[in-house]
N, CA, C and O of each residue as an XYZ file, in Angstrom:
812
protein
N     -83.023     55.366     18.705
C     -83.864     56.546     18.875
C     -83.400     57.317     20.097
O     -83.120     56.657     21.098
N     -83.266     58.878     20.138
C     -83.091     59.379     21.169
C     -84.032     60.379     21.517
O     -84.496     61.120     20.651
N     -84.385     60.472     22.828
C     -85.329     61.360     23.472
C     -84.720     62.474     23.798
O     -83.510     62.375     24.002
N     -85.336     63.786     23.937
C     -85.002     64.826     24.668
C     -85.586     64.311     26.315
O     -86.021     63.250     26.764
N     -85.308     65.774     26.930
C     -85.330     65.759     28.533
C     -87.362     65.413     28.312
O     -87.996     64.481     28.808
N     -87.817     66.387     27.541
C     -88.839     66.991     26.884
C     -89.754     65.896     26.782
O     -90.823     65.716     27.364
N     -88.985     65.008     25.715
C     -89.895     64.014     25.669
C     -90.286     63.215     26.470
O     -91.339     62.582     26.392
N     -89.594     63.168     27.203
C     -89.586     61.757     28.571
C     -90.841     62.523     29.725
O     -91.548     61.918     30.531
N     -90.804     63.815     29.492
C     -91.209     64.012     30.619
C     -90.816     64.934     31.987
O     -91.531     65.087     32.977
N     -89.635     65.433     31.779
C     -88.648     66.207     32.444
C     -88.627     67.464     32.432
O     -88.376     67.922     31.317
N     -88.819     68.340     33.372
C     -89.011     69.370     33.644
C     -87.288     70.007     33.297
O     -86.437     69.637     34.107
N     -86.861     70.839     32.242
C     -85.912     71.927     32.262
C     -85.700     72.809     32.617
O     -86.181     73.675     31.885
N     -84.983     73.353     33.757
C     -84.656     74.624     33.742
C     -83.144     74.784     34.142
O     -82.609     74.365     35.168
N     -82.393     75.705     32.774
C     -81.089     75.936     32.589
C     -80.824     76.984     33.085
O     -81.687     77.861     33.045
N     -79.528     77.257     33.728
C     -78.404     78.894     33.460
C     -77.599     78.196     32.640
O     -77.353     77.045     32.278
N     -77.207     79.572     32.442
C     -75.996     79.570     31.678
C     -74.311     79.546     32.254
O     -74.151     79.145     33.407
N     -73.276     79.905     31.584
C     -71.805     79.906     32.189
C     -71.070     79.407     31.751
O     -71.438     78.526     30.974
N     -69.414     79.629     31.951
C     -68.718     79.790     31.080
C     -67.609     78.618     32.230
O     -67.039     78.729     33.315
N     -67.739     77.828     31.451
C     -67.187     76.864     32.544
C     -65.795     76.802     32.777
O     -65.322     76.030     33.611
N     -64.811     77.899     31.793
C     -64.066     77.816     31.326
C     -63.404     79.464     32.408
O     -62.337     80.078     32.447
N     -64.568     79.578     33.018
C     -64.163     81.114     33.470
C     -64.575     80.910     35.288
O     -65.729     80.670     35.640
N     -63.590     81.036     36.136
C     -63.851     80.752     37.086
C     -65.355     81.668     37.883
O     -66.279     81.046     38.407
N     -65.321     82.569     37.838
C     -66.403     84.185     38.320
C     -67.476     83.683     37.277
O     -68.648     83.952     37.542
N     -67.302     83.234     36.534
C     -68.997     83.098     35.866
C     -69.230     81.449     35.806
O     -70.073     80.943     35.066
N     -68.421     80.736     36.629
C     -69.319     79.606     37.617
C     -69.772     79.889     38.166
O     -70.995     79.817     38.041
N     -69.028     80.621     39.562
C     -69.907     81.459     40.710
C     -71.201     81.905     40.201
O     -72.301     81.481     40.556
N     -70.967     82.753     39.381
C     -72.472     83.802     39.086
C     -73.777     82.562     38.993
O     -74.832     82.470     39.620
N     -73.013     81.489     37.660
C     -74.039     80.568     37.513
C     -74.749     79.488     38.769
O     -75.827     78.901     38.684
N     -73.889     79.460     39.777
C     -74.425     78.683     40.927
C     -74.808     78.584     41.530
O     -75.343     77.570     41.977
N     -74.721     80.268     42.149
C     -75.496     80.829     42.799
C     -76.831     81.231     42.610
O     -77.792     81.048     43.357
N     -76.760     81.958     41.216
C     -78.194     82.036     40.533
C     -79.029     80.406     40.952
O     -80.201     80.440     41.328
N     -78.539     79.521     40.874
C     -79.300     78.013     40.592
C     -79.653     77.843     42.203
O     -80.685     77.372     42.682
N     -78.381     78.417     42.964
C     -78.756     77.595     44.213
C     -80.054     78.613     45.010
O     -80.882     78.192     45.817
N     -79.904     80.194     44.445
C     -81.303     80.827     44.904
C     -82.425     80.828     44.219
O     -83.372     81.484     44.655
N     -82.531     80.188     43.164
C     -83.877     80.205     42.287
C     -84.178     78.841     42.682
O     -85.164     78.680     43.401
N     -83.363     77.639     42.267
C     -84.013     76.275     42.470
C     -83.559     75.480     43.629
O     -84.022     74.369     43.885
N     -82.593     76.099     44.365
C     -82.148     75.128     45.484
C     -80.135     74.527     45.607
O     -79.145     74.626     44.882
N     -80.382     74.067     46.655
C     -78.941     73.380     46.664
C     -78.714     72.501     45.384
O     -79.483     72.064     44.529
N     -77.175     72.400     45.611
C     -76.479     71.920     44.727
C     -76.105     70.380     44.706
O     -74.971     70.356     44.227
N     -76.677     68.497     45.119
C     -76.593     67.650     45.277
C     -75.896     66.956     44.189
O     -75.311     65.989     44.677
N     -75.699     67.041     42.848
C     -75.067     66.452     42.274
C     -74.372     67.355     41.248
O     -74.766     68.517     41.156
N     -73.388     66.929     40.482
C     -72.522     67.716     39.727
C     -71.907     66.645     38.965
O     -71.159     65.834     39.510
N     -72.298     66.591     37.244
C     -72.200     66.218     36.379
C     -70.922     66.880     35.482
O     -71.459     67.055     34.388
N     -70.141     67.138     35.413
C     -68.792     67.623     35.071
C     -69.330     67.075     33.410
O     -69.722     65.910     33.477
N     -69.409     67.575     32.194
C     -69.241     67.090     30.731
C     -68.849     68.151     29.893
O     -68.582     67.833     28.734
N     -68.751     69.351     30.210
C     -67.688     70.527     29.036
C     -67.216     69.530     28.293
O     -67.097     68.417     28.805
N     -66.906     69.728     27.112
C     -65.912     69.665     26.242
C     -65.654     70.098     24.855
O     -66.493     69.954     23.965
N     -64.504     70.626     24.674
C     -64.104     70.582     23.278
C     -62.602     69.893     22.507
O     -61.765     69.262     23.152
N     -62.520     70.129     21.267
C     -61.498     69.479     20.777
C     -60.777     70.406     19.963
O     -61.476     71.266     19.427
N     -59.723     70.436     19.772
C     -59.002     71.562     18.998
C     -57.677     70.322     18.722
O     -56.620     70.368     19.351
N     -57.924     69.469     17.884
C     -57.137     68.307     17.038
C     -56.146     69.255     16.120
O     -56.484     70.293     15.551
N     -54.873     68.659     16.117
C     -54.058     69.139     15.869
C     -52.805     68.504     16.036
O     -52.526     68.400     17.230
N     -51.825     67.973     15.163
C     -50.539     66.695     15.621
C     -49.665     68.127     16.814
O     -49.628     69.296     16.428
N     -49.034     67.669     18.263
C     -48.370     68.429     18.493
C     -47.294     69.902     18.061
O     -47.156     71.020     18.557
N     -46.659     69.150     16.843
C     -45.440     69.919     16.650
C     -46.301     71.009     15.319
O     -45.567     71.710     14.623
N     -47.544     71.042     15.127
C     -48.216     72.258     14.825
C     -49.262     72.577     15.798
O     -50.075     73.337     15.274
N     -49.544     72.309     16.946
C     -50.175     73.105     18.197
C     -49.689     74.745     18.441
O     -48.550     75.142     18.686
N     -50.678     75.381     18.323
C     -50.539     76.462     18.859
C     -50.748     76.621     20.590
O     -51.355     75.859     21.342
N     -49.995     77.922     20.921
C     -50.419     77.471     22.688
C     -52.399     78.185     22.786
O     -52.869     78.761     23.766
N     -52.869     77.994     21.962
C     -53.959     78.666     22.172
C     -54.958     76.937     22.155
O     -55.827     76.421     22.858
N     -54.365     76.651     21.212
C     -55.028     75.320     20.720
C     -55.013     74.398     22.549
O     -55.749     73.658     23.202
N     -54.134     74.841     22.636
C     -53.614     73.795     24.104
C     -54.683     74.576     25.289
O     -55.707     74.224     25.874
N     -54.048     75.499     25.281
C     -55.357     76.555     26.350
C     -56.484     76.511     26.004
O     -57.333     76.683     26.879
N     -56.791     76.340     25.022
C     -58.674     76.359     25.505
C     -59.329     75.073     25.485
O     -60.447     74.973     25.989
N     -58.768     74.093     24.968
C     -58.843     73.121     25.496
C     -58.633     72.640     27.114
O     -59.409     71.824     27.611
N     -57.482     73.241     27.902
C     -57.183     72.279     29.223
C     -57.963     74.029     29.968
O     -57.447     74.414     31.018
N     -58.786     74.656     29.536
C     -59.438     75.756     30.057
C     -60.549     74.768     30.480
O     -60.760     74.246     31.574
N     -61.226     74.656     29.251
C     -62.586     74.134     29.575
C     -62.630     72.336     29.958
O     -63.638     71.728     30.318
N     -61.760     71.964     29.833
C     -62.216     70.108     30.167
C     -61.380     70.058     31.163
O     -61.719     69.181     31.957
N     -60.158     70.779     31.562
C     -59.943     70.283     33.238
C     -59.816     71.664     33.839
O     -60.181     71.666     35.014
N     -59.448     72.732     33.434
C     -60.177     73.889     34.190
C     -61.380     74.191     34.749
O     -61.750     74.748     35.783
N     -61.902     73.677     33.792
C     -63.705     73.248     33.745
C     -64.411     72.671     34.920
O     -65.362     73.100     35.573
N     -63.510     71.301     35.049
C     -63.953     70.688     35.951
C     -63.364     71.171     37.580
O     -64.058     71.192     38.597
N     -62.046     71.500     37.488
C     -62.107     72.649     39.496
C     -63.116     73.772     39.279
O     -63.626     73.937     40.387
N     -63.702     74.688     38.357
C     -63.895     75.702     38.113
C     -65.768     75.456     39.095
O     -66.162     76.181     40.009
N     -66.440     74.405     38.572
C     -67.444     73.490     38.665
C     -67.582     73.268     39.559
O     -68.596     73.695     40.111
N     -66.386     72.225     40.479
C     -66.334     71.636     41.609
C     -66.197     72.614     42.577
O     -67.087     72.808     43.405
N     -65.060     73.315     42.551
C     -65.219     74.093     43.511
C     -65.807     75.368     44.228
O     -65.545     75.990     45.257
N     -66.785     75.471     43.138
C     -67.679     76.334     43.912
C     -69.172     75.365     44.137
O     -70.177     76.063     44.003
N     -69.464     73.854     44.461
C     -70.283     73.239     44.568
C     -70.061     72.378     45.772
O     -70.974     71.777     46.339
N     -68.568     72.340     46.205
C     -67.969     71.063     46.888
C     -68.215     71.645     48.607
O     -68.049     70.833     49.518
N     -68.514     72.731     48.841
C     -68.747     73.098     50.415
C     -70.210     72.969     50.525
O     -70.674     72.705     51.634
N     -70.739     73.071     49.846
C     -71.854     73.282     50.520
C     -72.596     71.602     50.256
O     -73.580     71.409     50.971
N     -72.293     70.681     49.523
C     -71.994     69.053     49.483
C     -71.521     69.386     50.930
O     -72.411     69.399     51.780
N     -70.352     69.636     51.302
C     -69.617     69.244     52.581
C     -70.608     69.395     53.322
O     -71.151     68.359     53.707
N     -71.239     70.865     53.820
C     -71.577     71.039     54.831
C     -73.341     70.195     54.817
O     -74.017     70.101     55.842
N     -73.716     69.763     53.682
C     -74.731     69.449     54.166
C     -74.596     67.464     54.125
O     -75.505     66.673     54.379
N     -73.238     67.159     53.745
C     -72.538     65.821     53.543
C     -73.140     65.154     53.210
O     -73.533     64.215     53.901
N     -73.508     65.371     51.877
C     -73.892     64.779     50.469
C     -73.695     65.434     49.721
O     -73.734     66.663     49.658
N     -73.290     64.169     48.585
C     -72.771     64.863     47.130
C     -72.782     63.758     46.386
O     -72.860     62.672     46.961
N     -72.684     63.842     44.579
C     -72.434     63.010     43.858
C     -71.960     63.635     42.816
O     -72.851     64.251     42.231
N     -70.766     63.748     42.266
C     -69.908     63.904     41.352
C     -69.852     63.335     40.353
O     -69.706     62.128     40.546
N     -69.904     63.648     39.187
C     -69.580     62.745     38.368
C     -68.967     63.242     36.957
O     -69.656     63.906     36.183
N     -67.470     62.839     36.632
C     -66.454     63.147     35.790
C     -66.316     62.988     34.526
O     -65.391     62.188     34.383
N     -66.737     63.317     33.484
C     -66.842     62.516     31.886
C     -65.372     63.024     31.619
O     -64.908     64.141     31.847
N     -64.930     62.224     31.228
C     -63.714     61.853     30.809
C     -63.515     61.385     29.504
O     -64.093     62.016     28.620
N     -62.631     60.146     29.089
C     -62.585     59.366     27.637
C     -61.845     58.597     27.599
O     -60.914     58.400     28.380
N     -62.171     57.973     26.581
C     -60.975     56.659     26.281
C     -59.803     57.480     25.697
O     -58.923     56.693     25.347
N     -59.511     58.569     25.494
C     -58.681     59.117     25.036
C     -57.438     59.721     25.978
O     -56.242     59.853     25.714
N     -58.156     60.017     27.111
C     -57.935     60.085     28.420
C     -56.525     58.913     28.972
O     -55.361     58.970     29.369
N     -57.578     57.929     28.668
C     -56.956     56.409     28.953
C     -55.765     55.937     27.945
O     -54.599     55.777     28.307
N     -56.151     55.782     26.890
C     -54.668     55.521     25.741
C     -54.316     56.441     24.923
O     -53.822     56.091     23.851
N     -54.477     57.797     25.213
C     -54.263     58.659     24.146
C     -54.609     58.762     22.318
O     -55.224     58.036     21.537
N     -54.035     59.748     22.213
C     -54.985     59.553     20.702
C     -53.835     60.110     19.855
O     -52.839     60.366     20.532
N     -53.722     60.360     18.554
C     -52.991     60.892     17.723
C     -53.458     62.102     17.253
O     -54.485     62.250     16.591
N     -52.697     62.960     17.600
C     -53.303     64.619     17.435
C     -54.312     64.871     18.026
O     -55.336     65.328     17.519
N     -54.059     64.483     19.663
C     -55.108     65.003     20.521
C     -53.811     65.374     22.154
O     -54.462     65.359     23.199
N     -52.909     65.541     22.293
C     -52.110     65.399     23.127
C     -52.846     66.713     24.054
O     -52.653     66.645     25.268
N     -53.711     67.950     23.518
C     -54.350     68.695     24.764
C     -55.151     68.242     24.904
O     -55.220     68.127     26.128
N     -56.314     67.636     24.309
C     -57.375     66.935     24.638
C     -57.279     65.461     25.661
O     -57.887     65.127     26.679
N     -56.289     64.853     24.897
C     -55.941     63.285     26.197
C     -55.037     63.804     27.596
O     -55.232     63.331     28.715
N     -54.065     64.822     27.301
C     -53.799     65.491     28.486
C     -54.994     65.830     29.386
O     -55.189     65.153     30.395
N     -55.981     67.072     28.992
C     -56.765     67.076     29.702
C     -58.124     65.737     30.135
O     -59.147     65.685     30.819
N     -57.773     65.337     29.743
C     -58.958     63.915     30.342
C     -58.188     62.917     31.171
O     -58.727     62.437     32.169
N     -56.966     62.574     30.827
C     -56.085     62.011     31.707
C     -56.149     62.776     33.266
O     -56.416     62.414     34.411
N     -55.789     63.892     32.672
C     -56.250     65.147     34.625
C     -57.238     64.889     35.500
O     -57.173     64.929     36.728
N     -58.279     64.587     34.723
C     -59.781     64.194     34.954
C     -59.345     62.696     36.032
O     -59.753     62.531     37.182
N     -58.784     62.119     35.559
C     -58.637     61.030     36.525
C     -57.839     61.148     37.771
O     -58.183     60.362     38.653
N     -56.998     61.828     38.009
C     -56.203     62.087     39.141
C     -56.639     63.118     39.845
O     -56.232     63.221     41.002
N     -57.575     64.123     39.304
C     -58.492     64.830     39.990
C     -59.845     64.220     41.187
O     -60.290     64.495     42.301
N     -60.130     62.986     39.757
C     -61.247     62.316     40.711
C     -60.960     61.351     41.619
O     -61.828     60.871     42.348
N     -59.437     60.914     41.650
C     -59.284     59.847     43.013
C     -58.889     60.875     43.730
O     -59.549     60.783     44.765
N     -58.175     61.847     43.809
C     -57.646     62.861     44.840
C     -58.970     63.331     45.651
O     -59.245     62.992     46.802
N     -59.474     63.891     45.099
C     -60.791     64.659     45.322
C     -61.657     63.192     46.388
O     -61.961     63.330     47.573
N     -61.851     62.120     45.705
C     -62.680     61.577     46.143
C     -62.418     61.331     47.717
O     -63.115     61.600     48.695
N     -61.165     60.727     47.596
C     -60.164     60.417     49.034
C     -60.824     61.934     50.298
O     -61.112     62.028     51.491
N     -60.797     62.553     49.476
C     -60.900     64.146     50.502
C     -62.086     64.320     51.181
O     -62.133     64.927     52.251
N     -63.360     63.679     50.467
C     -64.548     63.849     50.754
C     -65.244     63.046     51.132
O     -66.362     63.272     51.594
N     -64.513     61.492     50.966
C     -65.700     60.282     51.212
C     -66.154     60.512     52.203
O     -67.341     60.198     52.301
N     -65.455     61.196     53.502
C     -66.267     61.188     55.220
C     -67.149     61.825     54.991
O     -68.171     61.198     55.271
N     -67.434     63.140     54.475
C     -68.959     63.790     54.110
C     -69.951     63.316     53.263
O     -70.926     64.037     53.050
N     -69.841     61.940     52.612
C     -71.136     61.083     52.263
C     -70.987     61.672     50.620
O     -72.052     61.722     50.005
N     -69.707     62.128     49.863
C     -69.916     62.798     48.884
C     -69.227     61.244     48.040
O     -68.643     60.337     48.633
N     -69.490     61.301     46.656
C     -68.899     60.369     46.348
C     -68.242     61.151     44.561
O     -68.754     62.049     43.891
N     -67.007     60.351     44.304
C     -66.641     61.296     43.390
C     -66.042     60.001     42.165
O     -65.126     59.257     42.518
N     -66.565     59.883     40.988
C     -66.540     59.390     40.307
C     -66.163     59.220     38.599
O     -66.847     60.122     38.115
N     -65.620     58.713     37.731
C     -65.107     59.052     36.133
C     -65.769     57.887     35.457
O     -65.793     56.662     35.578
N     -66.259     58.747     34.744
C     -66.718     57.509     33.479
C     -65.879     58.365     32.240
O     -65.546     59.546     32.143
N     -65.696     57.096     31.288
C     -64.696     57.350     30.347
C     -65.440     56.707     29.450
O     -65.584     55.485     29.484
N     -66.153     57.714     28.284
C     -66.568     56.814     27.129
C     -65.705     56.982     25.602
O     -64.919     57.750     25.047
N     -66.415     55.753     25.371
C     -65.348     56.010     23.442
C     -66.271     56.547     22.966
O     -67.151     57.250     23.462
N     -66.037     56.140     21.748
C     -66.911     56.785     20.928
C     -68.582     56.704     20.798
O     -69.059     55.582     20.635
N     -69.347     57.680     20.855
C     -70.105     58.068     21.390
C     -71.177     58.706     19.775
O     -70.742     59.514     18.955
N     -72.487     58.091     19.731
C     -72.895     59.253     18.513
C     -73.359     60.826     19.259
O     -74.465     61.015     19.764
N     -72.286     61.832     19.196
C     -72.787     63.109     20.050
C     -73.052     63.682     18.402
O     -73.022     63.128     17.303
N     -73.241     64.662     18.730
C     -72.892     65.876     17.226
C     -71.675     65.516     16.914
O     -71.451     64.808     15.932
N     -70.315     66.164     18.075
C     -69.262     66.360     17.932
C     -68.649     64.892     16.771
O     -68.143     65.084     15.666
N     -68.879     63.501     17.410
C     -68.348     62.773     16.900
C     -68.989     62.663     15.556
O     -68.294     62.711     14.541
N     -70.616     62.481     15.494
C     -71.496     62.512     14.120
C     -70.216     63.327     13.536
O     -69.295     62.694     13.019
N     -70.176     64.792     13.631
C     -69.417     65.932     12.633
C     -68.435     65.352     11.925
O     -68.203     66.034     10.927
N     -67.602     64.184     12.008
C     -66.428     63.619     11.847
C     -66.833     62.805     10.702
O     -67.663     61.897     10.683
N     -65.858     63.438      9.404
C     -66.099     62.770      7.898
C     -66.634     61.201      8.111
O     -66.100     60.594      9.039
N     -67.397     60.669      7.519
C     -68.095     59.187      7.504
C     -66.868     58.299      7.075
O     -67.009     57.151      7.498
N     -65.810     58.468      6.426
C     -64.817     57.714      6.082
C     -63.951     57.330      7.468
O     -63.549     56.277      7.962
N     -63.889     58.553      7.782
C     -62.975     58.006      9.435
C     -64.141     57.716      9.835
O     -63.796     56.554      9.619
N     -65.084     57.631     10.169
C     -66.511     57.087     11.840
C     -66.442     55.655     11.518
O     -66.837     54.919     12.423
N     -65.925     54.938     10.152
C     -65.891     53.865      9.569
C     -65.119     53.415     10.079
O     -65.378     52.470     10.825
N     -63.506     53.976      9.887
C     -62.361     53.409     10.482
C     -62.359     53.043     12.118
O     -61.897     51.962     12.481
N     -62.882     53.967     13.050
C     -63.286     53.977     14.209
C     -64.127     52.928     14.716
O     -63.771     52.382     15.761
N     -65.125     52.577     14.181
C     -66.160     51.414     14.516
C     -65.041     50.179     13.663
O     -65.609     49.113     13.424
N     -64.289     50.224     13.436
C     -63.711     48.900     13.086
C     -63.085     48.432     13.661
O     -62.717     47.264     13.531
N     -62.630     49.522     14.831
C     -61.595     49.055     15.996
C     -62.534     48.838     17.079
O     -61.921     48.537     18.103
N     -63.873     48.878     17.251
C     -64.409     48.455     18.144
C     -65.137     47.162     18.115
O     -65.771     46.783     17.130
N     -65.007     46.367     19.435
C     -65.343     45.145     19.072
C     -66.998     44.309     19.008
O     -67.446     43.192     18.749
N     -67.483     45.620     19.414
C     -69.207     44.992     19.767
C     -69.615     45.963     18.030
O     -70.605     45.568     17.413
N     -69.167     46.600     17.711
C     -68.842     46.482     15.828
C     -69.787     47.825     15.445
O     -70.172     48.033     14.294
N     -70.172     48.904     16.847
C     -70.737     50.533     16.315
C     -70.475     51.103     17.126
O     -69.895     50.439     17.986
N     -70.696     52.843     17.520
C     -70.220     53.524     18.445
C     -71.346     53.359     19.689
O     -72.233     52.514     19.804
N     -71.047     54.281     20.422
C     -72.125     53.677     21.636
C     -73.485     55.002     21.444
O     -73.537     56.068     20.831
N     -74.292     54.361     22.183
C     -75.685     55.699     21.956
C     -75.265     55.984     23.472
O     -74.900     55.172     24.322
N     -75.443     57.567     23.583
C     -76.108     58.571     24.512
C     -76.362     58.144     26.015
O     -76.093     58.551     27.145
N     -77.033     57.094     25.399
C     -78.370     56.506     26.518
C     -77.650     55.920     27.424
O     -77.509     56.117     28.631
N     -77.100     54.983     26.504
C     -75.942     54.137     27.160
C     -75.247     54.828     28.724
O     -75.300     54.440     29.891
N     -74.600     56.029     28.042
C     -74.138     56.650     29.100
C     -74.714     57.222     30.279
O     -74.239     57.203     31.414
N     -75.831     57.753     29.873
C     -77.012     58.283     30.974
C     -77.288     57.458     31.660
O     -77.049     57.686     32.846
N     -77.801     56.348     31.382
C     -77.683     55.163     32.515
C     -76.828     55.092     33.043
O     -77.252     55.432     34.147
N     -75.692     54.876     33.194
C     -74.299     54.663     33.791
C     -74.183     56.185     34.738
O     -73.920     56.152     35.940
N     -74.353     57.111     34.202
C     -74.540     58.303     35.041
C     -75.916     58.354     35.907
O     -76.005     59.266     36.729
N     -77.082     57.362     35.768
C     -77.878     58.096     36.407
C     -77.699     56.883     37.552
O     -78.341     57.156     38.567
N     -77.045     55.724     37.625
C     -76.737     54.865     38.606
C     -75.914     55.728     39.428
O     -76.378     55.972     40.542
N     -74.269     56.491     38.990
C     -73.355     56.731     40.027
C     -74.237     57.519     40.815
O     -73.980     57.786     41.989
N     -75.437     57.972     40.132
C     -75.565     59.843     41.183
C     -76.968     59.147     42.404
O     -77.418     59.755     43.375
N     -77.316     57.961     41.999
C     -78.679     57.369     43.024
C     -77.442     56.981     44.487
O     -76.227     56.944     44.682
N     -78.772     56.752     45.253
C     -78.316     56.345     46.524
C     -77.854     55.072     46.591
O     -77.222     54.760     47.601
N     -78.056     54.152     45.613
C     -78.008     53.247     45.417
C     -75.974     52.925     45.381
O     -75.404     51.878     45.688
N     -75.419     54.076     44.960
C     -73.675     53.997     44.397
C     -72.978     54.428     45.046
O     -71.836     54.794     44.769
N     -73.839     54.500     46.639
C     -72.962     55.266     47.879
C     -71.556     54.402     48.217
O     -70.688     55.044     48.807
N     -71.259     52.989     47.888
C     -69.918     52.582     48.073
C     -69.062     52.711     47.015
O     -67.979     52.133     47.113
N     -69.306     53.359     45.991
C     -68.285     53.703     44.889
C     -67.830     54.656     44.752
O     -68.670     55.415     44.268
N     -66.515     55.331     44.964
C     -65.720     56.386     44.381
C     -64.759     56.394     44.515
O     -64.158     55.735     45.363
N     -64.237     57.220     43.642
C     -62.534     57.207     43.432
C     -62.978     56.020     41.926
O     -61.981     55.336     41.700
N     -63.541     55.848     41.453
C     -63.684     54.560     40.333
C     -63.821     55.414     38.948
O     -63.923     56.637     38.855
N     -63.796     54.418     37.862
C     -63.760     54.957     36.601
C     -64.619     53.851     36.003
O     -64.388     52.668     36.254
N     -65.737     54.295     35.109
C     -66.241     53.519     34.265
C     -65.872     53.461     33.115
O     -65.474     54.526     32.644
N     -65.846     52.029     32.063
C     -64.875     52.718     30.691
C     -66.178     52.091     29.917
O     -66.604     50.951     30.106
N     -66.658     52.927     29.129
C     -68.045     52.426     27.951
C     -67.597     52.643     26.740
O     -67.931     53.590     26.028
N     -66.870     51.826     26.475
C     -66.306     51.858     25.332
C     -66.353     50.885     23.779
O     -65.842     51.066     22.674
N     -67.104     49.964     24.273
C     -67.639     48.807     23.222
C     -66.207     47.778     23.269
O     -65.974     46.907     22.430
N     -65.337     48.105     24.444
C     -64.227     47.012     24.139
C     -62.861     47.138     23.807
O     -61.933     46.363     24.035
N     -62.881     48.511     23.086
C     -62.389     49.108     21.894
C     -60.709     49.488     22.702
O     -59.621     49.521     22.126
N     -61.017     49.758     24.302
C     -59.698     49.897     25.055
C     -60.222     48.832     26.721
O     -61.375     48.878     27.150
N     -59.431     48.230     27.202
C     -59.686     47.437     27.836
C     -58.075     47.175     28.741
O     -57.026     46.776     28.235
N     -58.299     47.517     30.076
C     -57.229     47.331     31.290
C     -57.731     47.319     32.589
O     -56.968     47.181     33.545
């Protein structure tokens, strides 16, 4: 079963932005940081997929992909990461993938860009630990989102067969794992990667 924010109890309030567009982060952050306040944590999760075997990739297919999942993520960070500095706290946190990690077949912009995701977040982290910021990657497999649901039932079959706890992972799963890195509680962890993957990739 999955809950909305709604159901639990959680107060929403969204902007919008184009994560993919550097000037309409800004717009969006600012709006947030004068209506609701500073900026303490930053959840990095854009993504899309534009699957495709390389040697029929278009360069468009490649660009809007490494636009929004690692453009995405400096685009994000860096208009959030000074004012973390100056008030030295922060909590970061990187969604990434197992795809990231062993690549995939007809995903070479998509595992490119999630692979980035990781050398972004030890670089980054190294830069900031003295300001109390902490910068972190979780990498999940397969996941029931929409995106993956959308994926013919014949392959979601093939997929859960390579995993070893024997279904994809729920949601929740991950939110927990995200709502640990961002507590006070995960102040000695960063530069790290979580992999929630049911098993399915393992190093």
């Amino acid at each position: 079963m999955q809950n909305t924010l709604q159901d639990v109890g959680c107060e929403v309030d969204m902007r919008q932005g184009d994560v993919a567009d550097f000037d309409s982060v800004g717009r969006m952050v600012r709006a947030v940081e004068s209506e609701i306040g500073p900026i303490d944590v930053l959840i990095n999760n854009a993504g899309i997929a534009r699957d495709v075997r390389f040697t029929k990739m278009e360069k468009a297919d490649w660009d809007d992909v490494m636009n929004t999942n690692l453009n995405g993520v400096f685009n994000c960070t860096r208009h959030v990461i000074d004012g973390m500095m100056a008030r030295r706290y922060g909590r970061i946190i990187n969604i990434s993938s197992i795809n990231g990690q062993k690549g995939q077949f007809g995903q070479t912009n998509y595992s490119a860009a999630k692979a980035g995701i990781h050398g972004f977040t030890k670089s980054l982290a190294l830069e900031v630990a003295k300001y109390g910021i902490t910068v972190n990657t979780i990498s999940p497999g397969y996941i029931e989102t929409e995106m993956v649901m959308a994926v013919p039932q014949n392959i979601r079959e093939q997929i859960v067969a390579q995993i070893p706890v024997g279904r994809m992972g729920y949601i929740e799963e991950v939110a927990e794992a995200v709502s640990y890195l961002v507590s006070d509680k995960s102040g000695f962890i960063t530069g790290s990667n979580l992999s929630i993957n049911g098993g399915q990739h393992m190093y």
